[in-house]
N, CA, C and O atoms as CSV, one atom per row, in Angstrom:
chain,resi,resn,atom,element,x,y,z
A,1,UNK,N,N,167.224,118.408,-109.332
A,1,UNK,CA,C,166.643,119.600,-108.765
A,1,UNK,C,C,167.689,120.703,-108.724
A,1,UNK,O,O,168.908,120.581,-108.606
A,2,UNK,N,N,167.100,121.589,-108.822
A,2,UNK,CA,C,168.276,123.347,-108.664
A,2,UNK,C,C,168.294,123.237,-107.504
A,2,UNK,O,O,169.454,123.056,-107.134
A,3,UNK,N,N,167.460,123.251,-106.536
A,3,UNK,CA,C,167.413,124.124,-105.221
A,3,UNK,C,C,166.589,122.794,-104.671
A,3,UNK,O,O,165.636,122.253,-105.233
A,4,UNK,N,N,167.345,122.335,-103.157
A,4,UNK,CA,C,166.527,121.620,-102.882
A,4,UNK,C,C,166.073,121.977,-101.659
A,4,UNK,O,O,166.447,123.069,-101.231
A,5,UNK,N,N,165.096,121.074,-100.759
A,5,UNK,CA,C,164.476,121.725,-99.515
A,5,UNK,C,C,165.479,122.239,-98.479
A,5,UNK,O,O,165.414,123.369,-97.996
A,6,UNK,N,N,166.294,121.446,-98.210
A,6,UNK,CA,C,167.321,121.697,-97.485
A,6,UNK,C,C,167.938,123.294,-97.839
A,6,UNK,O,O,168.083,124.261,-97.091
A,7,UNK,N,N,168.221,123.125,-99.273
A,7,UNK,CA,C,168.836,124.481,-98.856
A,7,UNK,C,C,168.206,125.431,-99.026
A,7,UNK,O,O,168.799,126.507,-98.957
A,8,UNK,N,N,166.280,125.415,-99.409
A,8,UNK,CA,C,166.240,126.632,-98.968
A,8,UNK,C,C,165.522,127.051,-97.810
A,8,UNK,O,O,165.056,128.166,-97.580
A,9,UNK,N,N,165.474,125.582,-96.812
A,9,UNK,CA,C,165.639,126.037,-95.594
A,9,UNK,C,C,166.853,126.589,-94.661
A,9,UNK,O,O,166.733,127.273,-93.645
A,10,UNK,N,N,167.848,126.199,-95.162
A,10,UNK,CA,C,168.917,126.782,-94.967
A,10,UNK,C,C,169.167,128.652,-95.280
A,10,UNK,O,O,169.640,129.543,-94.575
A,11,UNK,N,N,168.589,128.634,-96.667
A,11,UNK,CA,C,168.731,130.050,-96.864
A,11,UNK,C,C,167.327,131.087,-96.335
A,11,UNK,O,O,167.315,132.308,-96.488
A,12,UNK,N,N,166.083,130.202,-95.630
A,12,UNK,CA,C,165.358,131.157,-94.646
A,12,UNK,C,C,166.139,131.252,-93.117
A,12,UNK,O,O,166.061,132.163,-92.293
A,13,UNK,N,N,166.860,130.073,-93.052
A,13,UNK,CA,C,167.674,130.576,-91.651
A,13,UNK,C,C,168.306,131.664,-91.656
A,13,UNK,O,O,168.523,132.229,-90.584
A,14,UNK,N,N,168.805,132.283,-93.034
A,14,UNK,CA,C,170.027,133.473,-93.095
A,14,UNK,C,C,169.008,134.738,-92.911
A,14,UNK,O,O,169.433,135.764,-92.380
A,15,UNK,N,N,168.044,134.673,-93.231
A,15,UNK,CA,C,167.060,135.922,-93.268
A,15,UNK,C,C,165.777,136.143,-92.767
A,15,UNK,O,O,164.860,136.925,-93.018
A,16,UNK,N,N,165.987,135.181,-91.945
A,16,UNK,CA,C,164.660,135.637,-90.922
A,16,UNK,C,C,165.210,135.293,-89.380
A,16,UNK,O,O,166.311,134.816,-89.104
A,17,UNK,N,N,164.113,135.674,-88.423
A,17,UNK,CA,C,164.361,135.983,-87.103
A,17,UNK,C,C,163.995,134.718,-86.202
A,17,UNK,O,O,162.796,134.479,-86.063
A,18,UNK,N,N,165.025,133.799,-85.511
A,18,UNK,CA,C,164.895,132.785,-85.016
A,18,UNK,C,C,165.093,132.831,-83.736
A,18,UNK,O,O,166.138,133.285,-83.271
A,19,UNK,N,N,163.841,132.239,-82.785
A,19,UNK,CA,C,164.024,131.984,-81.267
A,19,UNK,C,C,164.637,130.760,-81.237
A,19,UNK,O,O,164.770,130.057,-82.239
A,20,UNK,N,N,165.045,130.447,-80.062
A,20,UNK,CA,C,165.551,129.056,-79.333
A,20,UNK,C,C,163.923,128.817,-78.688
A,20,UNK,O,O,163.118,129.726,-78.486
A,21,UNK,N,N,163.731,127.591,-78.475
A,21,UNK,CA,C,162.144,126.949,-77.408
A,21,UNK,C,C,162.714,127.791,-76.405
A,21,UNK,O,O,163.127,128.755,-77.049
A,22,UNK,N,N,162.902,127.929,-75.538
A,22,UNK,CA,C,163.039,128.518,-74.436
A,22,UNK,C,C,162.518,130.152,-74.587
A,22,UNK,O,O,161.441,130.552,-74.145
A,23,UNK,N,N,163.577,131.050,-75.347
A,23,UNK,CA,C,162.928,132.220,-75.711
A,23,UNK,C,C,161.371,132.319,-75.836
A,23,UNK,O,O,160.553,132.993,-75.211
A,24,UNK,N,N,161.240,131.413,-76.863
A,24,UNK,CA,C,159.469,131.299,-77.177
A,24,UNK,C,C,158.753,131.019,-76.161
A,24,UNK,O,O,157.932,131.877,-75.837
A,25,UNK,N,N,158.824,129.819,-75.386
A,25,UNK,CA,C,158.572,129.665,-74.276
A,25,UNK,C,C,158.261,130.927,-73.223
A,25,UNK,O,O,157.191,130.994,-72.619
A,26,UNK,N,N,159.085,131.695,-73.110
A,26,UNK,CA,C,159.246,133.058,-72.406
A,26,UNK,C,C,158.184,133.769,-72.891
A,26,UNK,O,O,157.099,133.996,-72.355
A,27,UNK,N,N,158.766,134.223,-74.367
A,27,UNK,CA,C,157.969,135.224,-75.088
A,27,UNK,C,C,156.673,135.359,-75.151
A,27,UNK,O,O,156.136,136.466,-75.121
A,28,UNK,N,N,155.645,133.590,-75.301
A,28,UNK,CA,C,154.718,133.911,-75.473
A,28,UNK,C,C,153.926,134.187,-74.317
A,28,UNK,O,O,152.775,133.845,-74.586
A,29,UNK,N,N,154.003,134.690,-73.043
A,29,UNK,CA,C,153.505,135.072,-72.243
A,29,UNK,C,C,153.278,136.572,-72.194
A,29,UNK,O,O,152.622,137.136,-71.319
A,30,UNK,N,N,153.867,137.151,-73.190
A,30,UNK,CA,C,153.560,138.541,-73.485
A,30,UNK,C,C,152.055,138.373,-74.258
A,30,UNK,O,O,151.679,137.539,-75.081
A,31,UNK,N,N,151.562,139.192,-73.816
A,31,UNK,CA,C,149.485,139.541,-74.863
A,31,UNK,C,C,150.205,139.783,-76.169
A,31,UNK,O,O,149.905,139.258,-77.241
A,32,UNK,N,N,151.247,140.690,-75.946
A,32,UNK,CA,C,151.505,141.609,-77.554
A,32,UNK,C,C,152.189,140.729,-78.593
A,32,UNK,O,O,152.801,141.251,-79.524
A,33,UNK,N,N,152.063,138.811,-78.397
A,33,UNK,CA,C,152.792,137.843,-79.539
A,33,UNK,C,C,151.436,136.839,-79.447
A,33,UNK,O,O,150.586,136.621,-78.583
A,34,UNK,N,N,151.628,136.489,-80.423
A,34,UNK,CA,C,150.638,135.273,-81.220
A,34,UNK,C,C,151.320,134.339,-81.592
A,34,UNK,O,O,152.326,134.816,-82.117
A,35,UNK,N,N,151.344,133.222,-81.620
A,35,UNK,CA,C,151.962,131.917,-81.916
A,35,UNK,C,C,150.584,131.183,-82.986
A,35,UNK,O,O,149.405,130.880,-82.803
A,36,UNK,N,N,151.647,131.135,-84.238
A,36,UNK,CA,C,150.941,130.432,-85.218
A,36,UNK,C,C,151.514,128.881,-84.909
A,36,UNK,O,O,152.600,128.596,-84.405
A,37,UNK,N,N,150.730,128.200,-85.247
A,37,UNK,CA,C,150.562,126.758,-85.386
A,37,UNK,C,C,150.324,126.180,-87.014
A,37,UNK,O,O,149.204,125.980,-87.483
A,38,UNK,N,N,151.451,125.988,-87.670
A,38,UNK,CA,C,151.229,125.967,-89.309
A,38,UNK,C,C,151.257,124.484,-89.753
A,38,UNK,O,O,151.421,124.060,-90.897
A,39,UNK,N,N,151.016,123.614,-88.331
A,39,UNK,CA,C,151.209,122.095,-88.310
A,39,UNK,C,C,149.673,121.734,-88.886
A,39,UNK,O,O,148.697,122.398,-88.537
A,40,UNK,N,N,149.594,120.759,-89.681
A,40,UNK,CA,C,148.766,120.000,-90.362
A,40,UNK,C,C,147.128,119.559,-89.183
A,40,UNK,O,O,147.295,118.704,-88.313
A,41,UNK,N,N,146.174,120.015,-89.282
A,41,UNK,CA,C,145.634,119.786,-88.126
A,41,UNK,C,C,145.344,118.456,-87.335
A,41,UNK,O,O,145.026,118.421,-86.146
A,42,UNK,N,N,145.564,116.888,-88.523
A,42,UNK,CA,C,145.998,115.606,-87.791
A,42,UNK,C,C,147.188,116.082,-86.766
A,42,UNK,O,O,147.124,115.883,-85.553
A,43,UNK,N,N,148.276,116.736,-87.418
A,43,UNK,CA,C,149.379,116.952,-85.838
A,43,UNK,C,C,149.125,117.444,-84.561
A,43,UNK,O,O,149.808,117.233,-83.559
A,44,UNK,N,N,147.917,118.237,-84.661
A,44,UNK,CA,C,147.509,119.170,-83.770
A,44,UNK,C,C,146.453,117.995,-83.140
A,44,UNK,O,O,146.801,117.916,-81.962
A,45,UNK,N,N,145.685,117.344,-83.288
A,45,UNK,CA,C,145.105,115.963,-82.739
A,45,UNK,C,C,145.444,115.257,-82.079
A,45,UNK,O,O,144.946,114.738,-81.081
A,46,UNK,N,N,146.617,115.127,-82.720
A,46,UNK,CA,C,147.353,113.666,-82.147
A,46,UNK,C,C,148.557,114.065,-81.217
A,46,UNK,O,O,149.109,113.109,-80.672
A,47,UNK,N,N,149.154,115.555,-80.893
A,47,UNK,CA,C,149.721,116.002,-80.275
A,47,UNK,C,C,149.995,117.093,-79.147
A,47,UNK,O,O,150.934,117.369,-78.400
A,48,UNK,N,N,148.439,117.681,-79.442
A,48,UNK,CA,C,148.490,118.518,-78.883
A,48,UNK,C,C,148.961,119.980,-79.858
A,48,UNK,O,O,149.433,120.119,-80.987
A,49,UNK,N,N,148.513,121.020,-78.658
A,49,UNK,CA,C,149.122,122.462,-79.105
A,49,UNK,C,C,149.295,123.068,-78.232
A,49,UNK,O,O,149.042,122.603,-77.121
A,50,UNK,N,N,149.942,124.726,-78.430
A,50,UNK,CA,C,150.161,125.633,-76.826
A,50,UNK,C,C,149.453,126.278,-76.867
A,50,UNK,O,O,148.999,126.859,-77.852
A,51,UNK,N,N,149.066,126.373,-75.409
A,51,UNK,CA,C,147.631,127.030,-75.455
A,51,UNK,C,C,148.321,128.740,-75.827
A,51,UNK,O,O,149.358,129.354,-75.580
A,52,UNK,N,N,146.688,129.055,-76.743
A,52,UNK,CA,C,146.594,130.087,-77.376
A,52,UNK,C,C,147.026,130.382,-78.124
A,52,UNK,O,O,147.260,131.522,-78.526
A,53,UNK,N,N,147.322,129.104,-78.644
A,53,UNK,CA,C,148.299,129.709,-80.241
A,53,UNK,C,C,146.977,129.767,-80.946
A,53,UNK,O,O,145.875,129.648,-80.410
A,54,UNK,N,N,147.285,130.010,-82.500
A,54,UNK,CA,C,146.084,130.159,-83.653
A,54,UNK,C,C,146.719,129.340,-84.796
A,54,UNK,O,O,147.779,129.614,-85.359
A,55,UNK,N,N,145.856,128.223,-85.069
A,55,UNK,CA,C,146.112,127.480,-85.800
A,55,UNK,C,C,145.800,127.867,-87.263
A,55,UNK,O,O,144.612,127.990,-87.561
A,56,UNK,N,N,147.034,128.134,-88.496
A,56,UNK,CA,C,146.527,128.424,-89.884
A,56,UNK,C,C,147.496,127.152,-90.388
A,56,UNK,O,O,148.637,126.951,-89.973
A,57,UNK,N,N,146.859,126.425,-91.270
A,57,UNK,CA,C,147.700,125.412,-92.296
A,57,UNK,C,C,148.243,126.094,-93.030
A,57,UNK,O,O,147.813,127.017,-93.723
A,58,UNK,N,N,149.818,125.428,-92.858
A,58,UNK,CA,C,150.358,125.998,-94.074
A,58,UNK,C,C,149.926,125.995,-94.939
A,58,UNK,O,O,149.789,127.108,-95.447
A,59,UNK,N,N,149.570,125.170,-95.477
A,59,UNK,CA,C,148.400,125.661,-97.557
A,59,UNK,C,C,147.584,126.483,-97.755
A,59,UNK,O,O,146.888,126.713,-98.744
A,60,UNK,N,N,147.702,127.207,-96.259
A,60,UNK,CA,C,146.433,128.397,-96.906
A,60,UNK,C,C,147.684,129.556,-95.625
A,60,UNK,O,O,147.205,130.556,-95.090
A,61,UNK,N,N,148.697,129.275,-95.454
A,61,UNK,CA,C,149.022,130.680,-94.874
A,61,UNK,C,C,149.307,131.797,-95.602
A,61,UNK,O,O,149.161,132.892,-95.058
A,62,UNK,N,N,149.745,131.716,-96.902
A,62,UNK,CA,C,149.434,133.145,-97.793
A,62,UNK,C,C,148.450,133.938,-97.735
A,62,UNK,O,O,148.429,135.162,-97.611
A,63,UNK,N,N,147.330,132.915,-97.864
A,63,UNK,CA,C,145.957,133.426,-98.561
A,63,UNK,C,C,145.572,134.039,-96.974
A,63,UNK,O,O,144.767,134.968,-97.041
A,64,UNK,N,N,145.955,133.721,-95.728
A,64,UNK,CA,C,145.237,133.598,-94.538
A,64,UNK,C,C,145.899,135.154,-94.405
A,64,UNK,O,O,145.157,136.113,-94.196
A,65,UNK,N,N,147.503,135.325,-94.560
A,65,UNK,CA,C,148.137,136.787,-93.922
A,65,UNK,C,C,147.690,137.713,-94.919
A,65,UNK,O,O,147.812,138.797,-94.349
A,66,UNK,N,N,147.285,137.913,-95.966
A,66,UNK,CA,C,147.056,138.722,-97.005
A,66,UNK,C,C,145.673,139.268,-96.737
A,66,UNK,O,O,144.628,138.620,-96.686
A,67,UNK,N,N,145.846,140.599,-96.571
A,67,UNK,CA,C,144.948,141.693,-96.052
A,67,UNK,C,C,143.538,141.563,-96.956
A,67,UNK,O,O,142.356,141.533,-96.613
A,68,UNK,N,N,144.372,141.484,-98.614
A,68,UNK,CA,C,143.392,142.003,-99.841
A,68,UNK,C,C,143.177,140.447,-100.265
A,68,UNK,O,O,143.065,140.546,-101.487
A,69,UNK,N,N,143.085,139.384,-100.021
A,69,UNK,CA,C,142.379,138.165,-99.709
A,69,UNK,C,C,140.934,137.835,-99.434
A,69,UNK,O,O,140.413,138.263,-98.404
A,70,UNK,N,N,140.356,137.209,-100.166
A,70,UNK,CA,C,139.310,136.906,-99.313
A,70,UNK,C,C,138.940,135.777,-98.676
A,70,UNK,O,O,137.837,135.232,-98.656
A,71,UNK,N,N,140.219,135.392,-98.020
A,71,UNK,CA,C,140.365,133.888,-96.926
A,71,UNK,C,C,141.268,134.845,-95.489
A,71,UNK,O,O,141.554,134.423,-94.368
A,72,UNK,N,N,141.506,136.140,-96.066
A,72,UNK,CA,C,142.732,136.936,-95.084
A,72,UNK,C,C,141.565,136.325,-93.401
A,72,UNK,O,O,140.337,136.248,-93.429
A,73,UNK,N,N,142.326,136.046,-92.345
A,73,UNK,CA,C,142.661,136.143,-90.666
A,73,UNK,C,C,142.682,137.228,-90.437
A,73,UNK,O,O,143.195,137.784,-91.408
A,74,UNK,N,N,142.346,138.135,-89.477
A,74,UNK,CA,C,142.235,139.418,-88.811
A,74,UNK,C,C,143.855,139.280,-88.129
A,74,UNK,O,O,144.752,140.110,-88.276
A,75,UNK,N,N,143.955,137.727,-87.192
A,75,UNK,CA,C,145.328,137.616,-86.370
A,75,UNK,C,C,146.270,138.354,-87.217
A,75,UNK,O,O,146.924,139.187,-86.590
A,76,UNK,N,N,146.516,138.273,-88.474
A,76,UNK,CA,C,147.444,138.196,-88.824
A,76,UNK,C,C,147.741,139.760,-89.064
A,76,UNK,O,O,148.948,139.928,-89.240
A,77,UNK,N,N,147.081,140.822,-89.118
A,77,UNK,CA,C,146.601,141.980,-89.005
A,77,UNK,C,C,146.570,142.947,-87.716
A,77,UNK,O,O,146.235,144.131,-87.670
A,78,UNK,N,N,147.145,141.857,-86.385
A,78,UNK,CA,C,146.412,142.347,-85.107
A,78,UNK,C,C,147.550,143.457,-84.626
A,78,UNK,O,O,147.274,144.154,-83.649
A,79,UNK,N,N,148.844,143.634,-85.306
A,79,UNK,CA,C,150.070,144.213,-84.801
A,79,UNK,C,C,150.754,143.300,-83.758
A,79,UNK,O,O,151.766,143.702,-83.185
A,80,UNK,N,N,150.243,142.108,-83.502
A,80,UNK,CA,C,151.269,141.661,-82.561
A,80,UNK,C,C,152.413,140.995,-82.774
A,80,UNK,O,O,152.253,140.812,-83.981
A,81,UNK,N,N,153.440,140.493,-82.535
A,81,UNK,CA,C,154.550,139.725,-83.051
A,81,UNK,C,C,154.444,138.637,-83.321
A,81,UNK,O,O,154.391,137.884,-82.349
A,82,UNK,N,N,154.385,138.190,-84.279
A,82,UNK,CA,C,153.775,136.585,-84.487
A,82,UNK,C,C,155.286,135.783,-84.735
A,82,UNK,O,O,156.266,136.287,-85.284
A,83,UNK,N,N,155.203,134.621,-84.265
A,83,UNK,CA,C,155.829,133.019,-83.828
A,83,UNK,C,C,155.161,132.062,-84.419
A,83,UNK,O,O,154.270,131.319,-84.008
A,84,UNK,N,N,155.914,132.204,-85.859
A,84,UNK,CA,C,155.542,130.520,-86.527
A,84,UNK,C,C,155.977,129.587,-85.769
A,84,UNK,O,O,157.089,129.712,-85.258
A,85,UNK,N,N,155.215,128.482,-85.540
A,85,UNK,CA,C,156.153,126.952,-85.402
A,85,UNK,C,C,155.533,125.601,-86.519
A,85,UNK,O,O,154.417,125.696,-87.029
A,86,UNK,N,N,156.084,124.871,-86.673
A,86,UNK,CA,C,155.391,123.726,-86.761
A,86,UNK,C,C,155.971,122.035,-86.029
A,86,UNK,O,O,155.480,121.675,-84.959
A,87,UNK,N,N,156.772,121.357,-86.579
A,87,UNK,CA,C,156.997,120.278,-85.755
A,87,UNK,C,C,158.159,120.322,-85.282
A,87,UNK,O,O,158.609,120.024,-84.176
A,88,UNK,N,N,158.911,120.974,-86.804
A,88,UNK,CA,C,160.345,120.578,-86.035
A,88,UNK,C,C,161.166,121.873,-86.529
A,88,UNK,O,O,162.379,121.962,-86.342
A,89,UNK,N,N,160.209,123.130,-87.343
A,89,UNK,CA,C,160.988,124.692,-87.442
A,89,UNK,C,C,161.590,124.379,-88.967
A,89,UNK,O,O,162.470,125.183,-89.277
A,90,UNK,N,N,161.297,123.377,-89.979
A,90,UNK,CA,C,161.518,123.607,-91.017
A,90,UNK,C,C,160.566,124.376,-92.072
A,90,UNK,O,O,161.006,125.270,-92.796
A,91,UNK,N,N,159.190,123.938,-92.091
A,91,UNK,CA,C,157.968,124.691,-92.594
A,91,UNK,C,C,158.134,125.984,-91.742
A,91,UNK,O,O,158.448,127.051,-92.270
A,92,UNK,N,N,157.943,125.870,-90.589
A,92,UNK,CA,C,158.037,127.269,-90.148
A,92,UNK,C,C,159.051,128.866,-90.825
A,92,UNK,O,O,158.806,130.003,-91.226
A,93,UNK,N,N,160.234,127.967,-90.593
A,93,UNK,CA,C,161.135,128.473,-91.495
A,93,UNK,C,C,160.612,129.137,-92.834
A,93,UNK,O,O,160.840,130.287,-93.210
A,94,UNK,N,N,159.827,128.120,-93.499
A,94,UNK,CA,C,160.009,128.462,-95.103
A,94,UNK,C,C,158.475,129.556,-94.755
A,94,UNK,O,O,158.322,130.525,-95.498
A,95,UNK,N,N,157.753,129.382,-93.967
A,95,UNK,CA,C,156.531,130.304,-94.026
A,95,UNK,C,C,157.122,131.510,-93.270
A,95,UNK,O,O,156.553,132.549,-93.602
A,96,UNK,N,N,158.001,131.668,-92.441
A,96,UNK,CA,C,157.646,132.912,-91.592
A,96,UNK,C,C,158.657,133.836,-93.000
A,96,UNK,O,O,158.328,134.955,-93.396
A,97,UNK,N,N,159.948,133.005,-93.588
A,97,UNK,CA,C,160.454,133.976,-94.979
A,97,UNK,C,C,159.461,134.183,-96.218
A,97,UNK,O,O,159.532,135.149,-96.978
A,98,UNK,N,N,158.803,133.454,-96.290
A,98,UNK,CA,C,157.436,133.844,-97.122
A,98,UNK,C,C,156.975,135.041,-96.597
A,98,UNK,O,O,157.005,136.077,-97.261
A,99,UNK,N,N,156.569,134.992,-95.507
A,99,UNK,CA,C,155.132,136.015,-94.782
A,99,UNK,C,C,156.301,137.214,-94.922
A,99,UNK,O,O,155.941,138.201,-95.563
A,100,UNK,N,N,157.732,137.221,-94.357
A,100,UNK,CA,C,158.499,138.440,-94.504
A,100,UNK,C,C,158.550,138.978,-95.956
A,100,UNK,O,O,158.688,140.170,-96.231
A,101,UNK,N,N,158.425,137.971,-96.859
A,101,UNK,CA,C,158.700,138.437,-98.218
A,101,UNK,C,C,157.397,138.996,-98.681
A,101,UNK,O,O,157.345,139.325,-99.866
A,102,UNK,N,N,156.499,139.132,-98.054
A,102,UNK,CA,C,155.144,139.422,-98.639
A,102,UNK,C,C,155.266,140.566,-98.085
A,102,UNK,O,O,154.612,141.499,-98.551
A,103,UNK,N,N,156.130,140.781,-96.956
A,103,UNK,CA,C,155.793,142.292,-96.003
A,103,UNK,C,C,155.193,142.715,-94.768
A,103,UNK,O,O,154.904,143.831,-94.336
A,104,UNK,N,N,155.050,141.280,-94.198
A,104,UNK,CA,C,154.550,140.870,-93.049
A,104,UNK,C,C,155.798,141.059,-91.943
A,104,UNK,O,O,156.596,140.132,-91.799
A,105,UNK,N,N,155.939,142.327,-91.150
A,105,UNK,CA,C,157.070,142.705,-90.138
A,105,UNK,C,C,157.142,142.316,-88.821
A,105,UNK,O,O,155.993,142.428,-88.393
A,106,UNK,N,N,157.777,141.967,-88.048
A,106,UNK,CA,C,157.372,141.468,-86.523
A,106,UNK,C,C,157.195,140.358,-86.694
A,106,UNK,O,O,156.264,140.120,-85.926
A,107,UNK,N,N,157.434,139.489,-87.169
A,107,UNK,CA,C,157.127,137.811,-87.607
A,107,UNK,C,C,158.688,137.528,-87.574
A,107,UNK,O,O,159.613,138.277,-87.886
A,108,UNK,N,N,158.708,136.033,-87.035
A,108,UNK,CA,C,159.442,135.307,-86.390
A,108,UNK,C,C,159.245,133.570,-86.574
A,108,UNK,O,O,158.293,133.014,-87.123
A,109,UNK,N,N,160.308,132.990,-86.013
A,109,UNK,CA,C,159.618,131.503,-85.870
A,109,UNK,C,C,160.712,130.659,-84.431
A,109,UNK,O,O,161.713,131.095,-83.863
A,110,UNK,N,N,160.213,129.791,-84.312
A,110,UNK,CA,C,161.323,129.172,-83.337
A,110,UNK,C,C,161.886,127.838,-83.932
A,110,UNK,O,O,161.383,127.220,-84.870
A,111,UNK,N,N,162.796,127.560,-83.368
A,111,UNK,CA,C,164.303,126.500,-83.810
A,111,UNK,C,C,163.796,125.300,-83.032
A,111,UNK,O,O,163.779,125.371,-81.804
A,112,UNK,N,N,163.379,124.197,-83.653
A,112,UNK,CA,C,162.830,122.990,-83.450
A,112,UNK,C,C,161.548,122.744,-83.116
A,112,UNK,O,O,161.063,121.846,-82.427
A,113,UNK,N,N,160.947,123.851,-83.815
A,113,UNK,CA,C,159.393,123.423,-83.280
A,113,UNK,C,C,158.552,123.077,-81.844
A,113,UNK,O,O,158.656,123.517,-80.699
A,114,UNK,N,N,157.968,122.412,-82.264
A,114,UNK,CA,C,156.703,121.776,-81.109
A,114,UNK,C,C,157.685,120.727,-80.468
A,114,UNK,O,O,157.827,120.644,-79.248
A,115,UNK,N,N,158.108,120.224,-81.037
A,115,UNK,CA,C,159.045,118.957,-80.376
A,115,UNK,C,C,160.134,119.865,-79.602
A,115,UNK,O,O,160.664,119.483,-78.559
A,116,UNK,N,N,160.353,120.828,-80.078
A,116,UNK,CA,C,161.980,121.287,-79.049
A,116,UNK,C,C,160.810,122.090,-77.874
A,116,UNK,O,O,161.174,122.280,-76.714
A,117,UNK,N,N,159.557,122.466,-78.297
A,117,UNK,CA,C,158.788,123.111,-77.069
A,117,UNK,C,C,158.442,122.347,-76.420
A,117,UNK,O,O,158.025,122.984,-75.452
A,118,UNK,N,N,158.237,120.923,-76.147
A,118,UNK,CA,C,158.047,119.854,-75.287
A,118,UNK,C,C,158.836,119.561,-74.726
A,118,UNK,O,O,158.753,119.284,-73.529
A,119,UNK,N,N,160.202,119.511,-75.618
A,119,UNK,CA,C,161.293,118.744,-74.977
A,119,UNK,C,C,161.859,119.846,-73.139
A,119,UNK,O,O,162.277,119.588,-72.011
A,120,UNK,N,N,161.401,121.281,-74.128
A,120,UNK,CA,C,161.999,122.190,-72.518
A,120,UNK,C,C,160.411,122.712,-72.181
A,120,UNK,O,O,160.018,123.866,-72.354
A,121,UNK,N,N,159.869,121.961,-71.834
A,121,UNK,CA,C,158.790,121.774,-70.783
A,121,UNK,C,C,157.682,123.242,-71.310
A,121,UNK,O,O,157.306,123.851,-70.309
A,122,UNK,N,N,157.231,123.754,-72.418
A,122,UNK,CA,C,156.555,124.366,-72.801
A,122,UNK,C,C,155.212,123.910,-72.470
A,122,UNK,O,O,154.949,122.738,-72.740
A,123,UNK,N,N,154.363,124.602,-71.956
A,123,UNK,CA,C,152.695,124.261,-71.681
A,123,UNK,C,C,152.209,123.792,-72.953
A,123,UNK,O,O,152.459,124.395,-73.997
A,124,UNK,N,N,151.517,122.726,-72.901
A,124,UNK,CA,C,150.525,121.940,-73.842
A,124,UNK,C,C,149.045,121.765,-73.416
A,124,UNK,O,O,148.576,121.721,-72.278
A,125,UNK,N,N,148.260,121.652,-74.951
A,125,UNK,CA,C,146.793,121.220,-74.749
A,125,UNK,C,C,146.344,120.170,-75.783
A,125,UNK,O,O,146.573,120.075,-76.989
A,126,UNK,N,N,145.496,119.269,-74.767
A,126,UNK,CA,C,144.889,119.045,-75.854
A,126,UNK,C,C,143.567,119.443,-76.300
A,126,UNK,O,O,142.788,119.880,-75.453
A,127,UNK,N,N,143.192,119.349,-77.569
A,127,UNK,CA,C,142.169,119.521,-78.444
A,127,UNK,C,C,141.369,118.681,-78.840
A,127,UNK,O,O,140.489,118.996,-79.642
């Protein structure tokens, strides 16, 4: 392989905007942020989610943020600051430098996922 996962999760760490769980934790109590959920929806079953996030699978988060789409989400459109996560902030990673590379501004993700939002006592639901 040229490029493997590792490093180019490594090289979305250099260029996109990363919370700690805690920050996020904080943050999403503001109206004006949205928390995507880009976890597989078996994860979201079997684990729970935070309330009010908006769940898009990663395999369709291109098609979901893209305005001129015809699968496009309104969320993704709403102006608010959006917070990828998924389990453990590696997908997240590679989607929230996607969504920036598409031109998607105010997008973010947090550093260990759903698991580091459990671990520091982040509100959960189940579904």
């Amino acid at each position: 392989m040229k490029v493997t996962v590792k490093q180019l999760v490594e090289q979305a760490y250099k260029e996109i905007e990363t919370l700690t769980a805690e920050e996020a934790i904080q943050i999403s109590k503001n109206e004006n942020v949205l928390i995507i959920d880009i976890r597989d929806i078996r994860e979201l079953e079997r684990e729970g989610r935070i309330p009010g996030s908006f769940h898009s699978p990663r395999g369709m988060l291109e098609f979901w943020a893209d305005p001129d789409s015809p699968y496009h989400h309104e969320q993704f459109s709403s102006g608010k600051k959006l917070i990828l996560h998924c389990a453990k902030g590696w997908r997240s990673a590679l989607g929230t430098k996607t969504l920036q590379d598409m031109g998607l501004e105010n997008i973010c993700h947090f550093d260990g996922g759903f698991e580091a939002w459990k671990e520091k006592g982040g509100p959960i639901e189940k579904i």
